[in-house]
N, C-alpha and C positions, 0 to 999 in steps of 0.2 A: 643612179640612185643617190642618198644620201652619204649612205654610208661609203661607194667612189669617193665622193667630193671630200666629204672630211678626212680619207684617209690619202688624198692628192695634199691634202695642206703636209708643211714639215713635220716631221716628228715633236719640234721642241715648240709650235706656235698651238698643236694638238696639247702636246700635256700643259700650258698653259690654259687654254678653254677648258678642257677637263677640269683641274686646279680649280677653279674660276667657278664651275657650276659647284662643285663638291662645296665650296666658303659661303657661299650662295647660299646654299642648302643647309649647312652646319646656323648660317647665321638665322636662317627663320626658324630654324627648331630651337635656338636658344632664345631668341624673342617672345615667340611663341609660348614655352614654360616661364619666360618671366613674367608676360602676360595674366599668365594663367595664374600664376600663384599672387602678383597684385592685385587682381582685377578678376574676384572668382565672379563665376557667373550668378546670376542672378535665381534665387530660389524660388522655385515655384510653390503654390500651398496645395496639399495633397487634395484631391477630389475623389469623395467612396463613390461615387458613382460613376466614375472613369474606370472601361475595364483594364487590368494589369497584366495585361494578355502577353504583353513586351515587355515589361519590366524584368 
């Protein structure tokens, strides 16, 4: 299985791939809100005859 294999690699090549996805992951959620807060999305105009059943 998967989880054999990555646990057959060394200890220290493991917490580096670990390390690796975690900066991975920290780095799109910080893009992500920078994004977000440059570049707000775009506003839609309300519609009364849309129902708000999800809202």
């Amino acid at each position: 299985t998967r989880l054999s294999k990555f646990t057959a690699i060394p200890p220290r090549t493991r917490l580096v791939i670990s390390l690796g996805v975690c900066v991975i992951g920290a780095t799109g959620l910080m893009v992500s809100d920078y994004l977000e807060k440059t570049v707000p999305p775009p506003k839609k105009p309300v519609d009364n005859n849309v129902s708000q059943e999800f809202s």
